[in-house]
C-alpha positions as CSV (number, residue, x, y, z in Angstrom):
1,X,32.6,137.4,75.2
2,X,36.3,137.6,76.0
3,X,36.1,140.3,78.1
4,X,33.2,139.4,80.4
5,X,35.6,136.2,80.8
6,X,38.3,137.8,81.9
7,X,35.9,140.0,84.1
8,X,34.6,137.2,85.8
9,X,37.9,135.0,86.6
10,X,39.5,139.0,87.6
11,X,36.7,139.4,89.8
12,X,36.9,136.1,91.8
13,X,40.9,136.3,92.2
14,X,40.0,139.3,93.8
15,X,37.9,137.7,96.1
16,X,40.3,134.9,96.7
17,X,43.4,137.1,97.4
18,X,41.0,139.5,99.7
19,X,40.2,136.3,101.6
20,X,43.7,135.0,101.6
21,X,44.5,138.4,103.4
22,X,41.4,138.5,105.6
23,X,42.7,134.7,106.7
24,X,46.6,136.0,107.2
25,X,45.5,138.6,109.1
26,X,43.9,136.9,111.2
27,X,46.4,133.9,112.2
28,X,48.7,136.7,112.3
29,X,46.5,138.6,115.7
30,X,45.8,134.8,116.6
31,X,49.5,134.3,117.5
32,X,50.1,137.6,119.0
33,X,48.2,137.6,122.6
34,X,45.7,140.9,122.8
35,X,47.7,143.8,124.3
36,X,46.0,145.0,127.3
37,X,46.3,148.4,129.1
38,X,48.6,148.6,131.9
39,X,46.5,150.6,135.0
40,X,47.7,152.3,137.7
41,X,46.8,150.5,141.3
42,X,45.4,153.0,143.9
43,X,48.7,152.4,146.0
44,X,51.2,154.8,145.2
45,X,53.7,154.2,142.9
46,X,52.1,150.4,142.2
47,X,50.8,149.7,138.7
48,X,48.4,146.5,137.9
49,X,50.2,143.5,136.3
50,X,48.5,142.7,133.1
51,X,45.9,140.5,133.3
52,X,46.0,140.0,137.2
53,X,44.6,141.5,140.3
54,X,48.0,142.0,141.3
55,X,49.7,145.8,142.5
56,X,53.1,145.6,142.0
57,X,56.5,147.5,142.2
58,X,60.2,147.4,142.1
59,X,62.4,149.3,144.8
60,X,66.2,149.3,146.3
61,X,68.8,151.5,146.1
62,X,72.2,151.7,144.4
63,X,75.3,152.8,146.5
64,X,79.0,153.6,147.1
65,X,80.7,153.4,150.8
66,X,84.0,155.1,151.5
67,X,85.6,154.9,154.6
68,X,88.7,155.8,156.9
69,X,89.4,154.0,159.9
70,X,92.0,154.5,162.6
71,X,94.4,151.8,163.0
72,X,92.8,150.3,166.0
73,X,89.1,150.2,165.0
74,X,89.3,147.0,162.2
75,X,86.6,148.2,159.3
76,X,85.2,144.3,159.4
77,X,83.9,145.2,163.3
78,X,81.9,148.3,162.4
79,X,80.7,148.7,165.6
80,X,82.4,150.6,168.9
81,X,82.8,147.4,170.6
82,X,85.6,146.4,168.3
83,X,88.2,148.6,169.1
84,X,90.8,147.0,170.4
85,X,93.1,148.9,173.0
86,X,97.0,149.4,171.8
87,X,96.1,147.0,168.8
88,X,96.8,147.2,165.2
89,X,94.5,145.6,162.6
90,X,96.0,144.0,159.6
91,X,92.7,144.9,157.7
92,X,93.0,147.8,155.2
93,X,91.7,151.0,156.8
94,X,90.7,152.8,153.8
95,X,88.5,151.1,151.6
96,X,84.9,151.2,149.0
97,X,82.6,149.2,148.2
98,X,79.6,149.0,146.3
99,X,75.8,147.6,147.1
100,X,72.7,147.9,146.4
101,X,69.5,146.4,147.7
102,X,66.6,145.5,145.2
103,X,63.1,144.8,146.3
104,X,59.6,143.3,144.5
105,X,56.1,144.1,146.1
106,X,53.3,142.6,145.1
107,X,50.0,143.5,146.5
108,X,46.5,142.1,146.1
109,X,43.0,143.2,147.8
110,X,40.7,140.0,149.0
111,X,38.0,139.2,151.4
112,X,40.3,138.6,154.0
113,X,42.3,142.3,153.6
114,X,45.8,143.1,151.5
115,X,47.2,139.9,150.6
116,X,51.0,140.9,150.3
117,X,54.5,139.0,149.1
118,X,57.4,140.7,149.9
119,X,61.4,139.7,148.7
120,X,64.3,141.8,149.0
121,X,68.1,141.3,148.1
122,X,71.6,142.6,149.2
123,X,74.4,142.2,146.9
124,X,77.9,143.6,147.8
125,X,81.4,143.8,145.9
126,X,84.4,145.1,147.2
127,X,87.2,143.9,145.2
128,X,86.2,141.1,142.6
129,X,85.6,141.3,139.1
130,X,82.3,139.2,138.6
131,X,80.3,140.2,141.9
132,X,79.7,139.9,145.2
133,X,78.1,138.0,147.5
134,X,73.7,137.7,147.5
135,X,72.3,138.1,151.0
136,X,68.3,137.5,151.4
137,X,66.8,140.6,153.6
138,X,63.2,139.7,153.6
139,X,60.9,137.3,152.2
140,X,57.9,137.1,153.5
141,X,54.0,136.6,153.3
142,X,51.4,138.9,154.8
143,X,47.8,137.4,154.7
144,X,45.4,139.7,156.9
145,X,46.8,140.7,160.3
146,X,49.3,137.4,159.7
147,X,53.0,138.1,158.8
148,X,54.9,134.5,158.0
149,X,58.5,135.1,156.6
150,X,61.9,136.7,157.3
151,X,61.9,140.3,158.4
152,X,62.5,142.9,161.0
153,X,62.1,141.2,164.5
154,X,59.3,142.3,166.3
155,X,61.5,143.5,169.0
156,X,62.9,146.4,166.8
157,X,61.9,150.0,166.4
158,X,63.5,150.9,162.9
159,X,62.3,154.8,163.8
160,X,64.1,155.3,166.6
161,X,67.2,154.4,164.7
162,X,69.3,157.4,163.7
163,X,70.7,158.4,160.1
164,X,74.8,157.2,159.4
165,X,76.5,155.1,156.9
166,X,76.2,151.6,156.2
167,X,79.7,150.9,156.9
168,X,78.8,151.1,161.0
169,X,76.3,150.0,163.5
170,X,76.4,153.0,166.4
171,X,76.2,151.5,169.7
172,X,73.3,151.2,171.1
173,X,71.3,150.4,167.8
174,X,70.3,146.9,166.1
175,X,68.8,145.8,162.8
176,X,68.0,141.9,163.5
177,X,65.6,140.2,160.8
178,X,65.0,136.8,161.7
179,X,62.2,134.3,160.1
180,X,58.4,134.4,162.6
181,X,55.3,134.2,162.6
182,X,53.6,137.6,163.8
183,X,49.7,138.3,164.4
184,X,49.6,142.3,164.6
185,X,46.1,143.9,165.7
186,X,45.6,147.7,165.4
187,X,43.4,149.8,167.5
188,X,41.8,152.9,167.4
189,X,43.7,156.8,167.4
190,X,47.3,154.9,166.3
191,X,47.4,152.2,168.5
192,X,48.5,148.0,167.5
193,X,49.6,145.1,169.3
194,X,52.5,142.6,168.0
195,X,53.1,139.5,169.3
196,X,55.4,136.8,167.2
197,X,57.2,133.4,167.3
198,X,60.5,134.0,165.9
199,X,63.6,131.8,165.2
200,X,65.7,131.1,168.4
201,X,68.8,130.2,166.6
202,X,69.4,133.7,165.5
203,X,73.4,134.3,165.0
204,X,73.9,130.8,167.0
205,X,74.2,132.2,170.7
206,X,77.1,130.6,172.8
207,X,78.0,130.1,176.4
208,X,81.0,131.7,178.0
209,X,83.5,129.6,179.6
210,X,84.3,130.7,183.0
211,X,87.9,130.4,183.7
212,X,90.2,129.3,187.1
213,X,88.6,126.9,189.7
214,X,85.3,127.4,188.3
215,X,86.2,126.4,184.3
216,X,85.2,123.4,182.6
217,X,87.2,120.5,182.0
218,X,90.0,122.0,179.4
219,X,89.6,118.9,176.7
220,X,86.0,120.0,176.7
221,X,83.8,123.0,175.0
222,X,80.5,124.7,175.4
223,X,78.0,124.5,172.8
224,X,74.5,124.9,171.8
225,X,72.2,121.9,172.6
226,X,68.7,121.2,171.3
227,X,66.5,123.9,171.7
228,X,63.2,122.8,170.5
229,X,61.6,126.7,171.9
230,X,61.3,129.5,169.3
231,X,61.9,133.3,170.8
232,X,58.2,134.9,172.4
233,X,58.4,138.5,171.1
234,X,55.7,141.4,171.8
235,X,55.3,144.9,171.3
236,X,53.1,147.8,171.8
237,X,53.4,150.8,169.3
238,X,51.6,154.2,169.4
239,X,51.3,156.6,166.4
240,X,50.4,160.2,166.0
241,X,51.1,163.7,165.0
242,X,53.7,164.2,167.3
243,X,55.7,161.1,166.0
244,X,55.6,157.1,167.6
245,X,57.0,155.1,170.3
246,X,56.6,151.3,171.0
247,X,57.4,149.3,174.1
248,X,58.8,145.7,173.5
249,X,59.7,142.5,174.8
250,X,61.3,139.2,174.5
251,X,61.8,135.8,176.1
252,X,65.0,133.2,175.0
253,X,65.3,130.0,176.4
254,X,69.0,128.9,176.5
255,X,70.4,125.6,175.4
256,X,73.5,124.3,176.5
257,X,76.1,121.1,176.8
258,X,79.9,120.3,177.2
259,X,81.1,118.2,174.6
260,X,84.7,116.5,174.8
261,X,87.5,116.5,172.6
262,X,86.2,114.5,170.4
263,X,83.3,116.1,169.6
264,X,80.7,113.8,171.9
265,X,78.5,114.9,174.3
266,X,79.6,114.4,178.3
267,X,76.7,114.2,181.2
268,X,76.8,117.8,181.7
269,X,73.9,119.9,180.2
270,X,71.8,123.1,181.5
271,X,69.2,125.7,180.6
272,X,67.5,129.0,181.6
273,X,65.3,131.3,180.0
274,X,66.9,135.1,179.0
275,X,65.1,138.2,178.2
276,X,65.0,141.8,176.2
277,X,63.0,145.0,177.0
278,X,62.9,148.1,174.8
279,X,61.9,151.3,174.8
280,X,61.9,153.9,171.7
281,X,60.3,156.7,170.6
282,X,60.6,159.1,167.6
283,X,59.1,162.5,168.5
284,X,58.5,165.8,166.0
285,X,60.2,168.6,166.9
286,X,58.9,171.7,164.5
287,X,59.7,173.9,167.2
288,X,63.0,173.6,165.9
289,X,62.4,172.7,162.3
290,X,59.3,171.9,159.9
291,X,60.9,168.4,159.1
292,X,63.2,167.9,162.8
293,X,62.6,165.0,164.5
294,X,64.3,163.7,167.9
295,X,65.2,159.6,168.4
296,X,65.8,158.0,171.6
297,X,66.0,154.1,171.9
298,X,67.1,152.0,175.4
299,X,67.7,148.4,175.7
300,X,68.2,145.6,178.2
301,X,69.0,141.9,177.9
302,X,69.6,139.4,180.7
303,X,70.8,136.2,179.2
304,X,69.6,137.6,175.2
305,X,72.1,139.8,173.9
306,X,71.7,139.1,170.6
307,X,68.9,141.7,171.3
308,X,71.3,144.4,172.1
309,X,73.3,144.8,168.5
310,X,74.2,141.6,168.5
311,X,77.6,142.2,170.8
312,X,79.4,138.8,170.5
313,X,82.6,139.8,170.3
314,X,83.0,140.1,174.0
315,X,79.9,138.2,175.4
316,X,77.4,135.1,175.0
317,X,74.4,134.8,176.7
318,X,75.1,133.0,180.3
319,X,78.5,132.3,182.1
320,X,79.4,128.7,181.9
321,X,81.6,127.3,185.0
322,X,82.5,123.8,186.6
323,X,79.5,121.9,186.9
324,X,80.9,120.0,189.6
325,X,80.6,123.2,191.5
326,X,78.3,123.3,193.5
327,X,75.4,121.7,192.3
328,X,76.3,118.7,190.2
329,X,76.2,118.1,186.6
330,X,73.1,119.7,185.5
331,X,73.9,123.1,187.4
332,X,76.1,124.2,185.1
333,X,75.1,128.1,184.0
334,X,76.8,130.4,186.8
335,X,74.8,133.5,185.5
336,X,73.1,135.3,182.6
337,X,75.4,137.9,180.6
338,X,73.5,141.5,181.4
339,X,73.9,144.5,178.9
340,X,71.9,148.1,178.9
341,X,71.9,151.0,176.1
342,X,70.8,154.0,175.4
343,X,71.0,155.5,171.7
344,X,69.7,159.0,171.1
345,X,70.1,161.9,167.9
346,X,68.5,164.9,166.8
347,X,68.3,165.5,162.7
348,X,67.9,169.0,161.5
349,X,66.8,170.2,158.3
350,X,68.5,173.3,157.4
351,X,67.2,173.6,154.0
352,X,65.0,170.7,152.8
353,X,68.0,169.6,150.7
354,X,70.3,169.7,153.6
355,X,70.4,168.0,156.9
356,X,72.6,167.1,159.8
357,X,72.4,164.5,161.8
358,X,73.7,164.0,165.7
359,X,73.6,161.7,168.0
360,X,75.5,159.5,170.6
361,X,75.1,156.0,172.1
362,X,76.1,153.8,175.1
363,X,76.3,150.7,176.2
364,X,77.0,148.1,179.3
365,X,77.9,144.6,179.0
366,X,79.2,142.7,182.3
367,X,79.7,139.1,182.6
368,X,79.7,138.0,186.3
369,X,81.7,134.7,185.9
370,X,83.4,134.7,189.5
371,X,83.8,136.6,192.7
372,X,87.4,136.3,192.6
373,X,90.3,138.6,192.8
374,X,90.2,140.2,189.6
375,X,94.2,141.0,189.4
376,X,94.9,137.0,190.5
377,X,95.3,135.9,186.5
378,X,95.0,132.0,187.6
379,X,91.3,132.7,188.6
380,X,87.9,134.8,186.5
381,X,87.0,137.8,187.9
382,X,83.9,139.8,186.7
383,X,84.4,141.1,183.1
384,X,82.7,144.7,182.5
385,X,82.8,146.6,179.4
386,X,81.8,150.0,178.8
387,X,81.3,151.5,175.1
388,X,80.3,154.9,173.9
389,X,80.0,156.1,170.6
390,X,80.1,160.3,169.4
391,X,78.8,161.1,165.7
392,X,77.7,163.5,163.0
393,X,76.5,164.0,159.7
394,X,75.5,166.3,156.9
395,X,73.6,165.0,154.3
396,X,72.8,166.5,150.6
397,X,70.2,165.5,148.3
398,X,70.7,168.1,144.9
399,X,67.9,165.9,143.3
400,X,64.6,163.6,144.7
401,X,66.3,160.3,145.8
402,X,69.9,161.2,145.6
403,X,71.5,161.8,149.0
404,X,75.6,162.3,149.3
405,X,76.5,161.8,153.5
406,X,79.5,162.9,155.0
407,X,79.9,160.4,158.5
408,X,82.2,160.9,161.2
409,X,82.3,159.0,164.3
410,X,84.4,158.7,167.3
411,X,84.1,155.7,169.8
412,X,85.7,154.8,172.8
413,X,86.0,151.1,174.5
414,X,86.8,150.9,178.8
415,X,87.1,147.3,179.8
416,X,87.7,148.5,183.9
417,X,90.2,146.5,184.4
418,X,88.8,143.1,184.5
419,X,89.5,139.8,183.6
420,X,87.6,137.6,180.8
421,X,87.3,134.2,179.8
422,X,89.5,132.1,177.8
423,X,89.8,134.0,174.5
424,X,88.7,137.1,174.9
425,X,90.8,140.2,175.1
426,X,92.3,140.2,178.7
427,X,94.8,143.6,178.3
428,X,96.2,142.7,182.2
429,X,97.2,138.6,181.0
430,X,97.9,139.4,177.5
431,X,100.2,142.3,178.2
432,X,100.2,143.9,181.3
433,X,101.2,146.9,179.8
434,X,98.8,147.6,177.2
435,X,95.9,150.2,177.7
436,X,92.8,149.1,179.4
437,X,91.0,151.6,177.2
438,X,91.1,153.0,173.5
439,X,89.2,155.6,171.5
440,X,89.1,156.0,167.7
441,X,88.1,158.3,164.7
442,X,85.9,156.9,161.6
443,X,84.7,158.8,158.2
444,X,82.8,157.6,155.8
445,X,81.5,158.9,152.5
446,X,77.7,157.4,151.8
447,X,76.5,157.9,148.3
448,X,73.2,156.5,147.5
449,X,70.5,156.8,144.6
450,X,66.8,155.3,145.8
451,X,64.2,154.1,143.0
């Protein structure tokens, strides 16, 4: 009788501790969420966020810049444009620094096409212990056709753009993202259409003050009035086996007042409307290479030239004189600052690890601000500039997505002898000695690992 007691009370604690355990077990997979499989999207290199429809990836690069400059090329100006003839910069001319660029995709198929958000980040240090400073690249949303966000301008044709170092921006060349609205259509055998609104406040363009009997009051300065227009921007691209070219244009209405001393607006106002063409084309060349390819890229602005590299050291966008003369107070803008470039390179790959890179750019800016006699220094004369730039490179990649670059450049500023206005490098009023022209020498080291 004992024993089948203790047999029966054994068996149900059995029961009640296999319970207890069935019960644990189970608040146990109740507070971990199920584990699903992570899938791999049909878009290379995406995978499938859990639980979501979504195709997603991360991408940038990390990198190290080293450069060289001569003395009268400042590193801070990295374009051609900068050099300054007989000067000597007070920046350092050998210098690093480190950046990288980091970017998120994410990618989603619906009734009305790819829906797409797109953000990517800069972030540079040169000499601080904590980091550098954040810059926003892109961010933007592409619904259908639609592209609403901060990116490339429309205007640009990235492949036409040759291969050098971060550290400069070869004349001739431009990389301008800018926040729009763009509808794209694409047509059959490689062709699409672009048209956009873009921001028009882009880098804040100014008015040149013309100088002599034709400036301004001197108490009173030129700057940007309301401009309640955004920037009309089209293009026309072609695609194929032998490579792509796009035709593009652009309208910019400028905005302009005097304001006095004190910062308060006078009755003296005007406005005109400025524009941009471009031409560029990247064509194959396997006649000289399996993997050669030849760029060639021309631009010209009248009254826009933040379309043309963004060349403000040395130009606005329209000459500003007296607007006494001759037309009263609302004819104010004398003319529209004019540039022209053309940017062209040939890479070669000698092995597929090894490549070269050259290539050579120029560029016109003139500012008509008078007819007068350019060598009277009490009056403006027309201010022309011409720039060219000269450069190489070699580039190894030992391993998929690591590239070490070896950059050298040589570029030459002319300013012809002309006068400017107030502020601007004048090398007859400022020293009538100094050179009129100046070339310089640039290396750079580019070391860069994509992922």
């Amino acid at each position: 009788m004992t024993k089948l007691v203790k047999s029966f009370f054994g068996s149900v604690a059995a029961l009640c501790l296999t319970s207890l355990g069935a019960q644990a077990a189970d608040m146990i997979m109740d507070m971990k969420a199920p584990r699903e499989p992570v899938y791999r999207c049909d878009i290379v290199g995406f995978i499938e966020l859990p639980g979501t429809d979504i195709c997603f990836r991360i991408g940038g690069y990390a990198a190290l810049e080293v450069y060289a400059f001569e003395d009268q090329w400042p590193p801070s100006v990295g374009a051609a444009f900068g050099i300054i003839p007989d000067g000597h910069t007070l920046e350092d001319t050998f210098g690093m620094y480190a950046f990288t660029h980091v970017n998120f995709d994410a990618r989603t198929q619906t009734e009305y096409g790819t829906v797409r958000a797109f953000i990517e980040g800069e972030l540079t240090d040169n000499d601080t212990r904590t980091g550098g400073q954040f810059g926003l690249r892109h961010a933007f949303v592409q619904f259908g056709n639609w592209t609403f966000g901060k990116t490339w301008s429309t205007f640009l044709h990235l492949d036409s753009s040759p291969i050098y170092s971060d550290v400069v921006t070869v004349i001739g060349d431009n990389y301008m993202r800018r926040s729009q609205i763009r509808y794209t259509q694409t047509f059959g055998e490689g062709w699409s259409v672009s048209v956009a609104i873009e921001d028009q406040n882009y880098d804040y363009p100014y008015a040149l003050r013309a100088t002599g009997a034709w400036a301004p009051v001197a108490a009173n300065a030129v700057v940007n009035d309301r401009n309640e227009a955004p920037d009309l921007v089209a293009n026309i691209r072609a695609d194929g086996d032998w490579g792509n070219a796009q035709l593009a244009g652009a309208l910019h209405r400028n905005e302009f007042r005097e304001v006095n001393a004190s910062g308060l607006p006078v009755n003296a106002s005007d406005s005109d409307v400025g524009w941009a063409l471009l031409g560029g084309a990247m064509i194959n060349t396997p006649f000289s290479g399996e993997y050669d390819y030849f760029t060639i890229k021309g631009i010209y602005t009248n009254g826009a030239t933040q379309y043309n590299q963004d060349n403000f050291l040395y130009s606005g966008n329209v000459v500003w004189g007296n607007c006494a003369f001759p037309g009263g107070v609302s004819d104010c803008i004398m003319d529209d600052v004019t540039t022209w470039s053309v940017l062209a390179s040939h890479t070669h790959f000698w092995t597929y690890e090894v490549y070269t890179t050259i290539g050579a750019g120029y560029q016109n800016l003139e500012s008509p601000l008078t007819s007068f006699n350019p060598f009277v220094a009490s009056f403006a004369s027309d201010f022309e500039m011409d720039t060219y730039e000269i450069f190489g490179n070699i580039s190894w990649k030992p391993v998929p997505r690591t590239t070490f670059m070896l950059d050298l450049h040589y570029g030459h500023v002319d300013f012809n002898g002309a006068g400017t206005s107030g502020g601007v490098f004048n090398p007859f009023i400022v020293d009538p000695a100094a050179k009129d022209s100046q070339g310089a020498f640039l290396l750079a080291l580019d070391i860069r690992r994509t992922f």
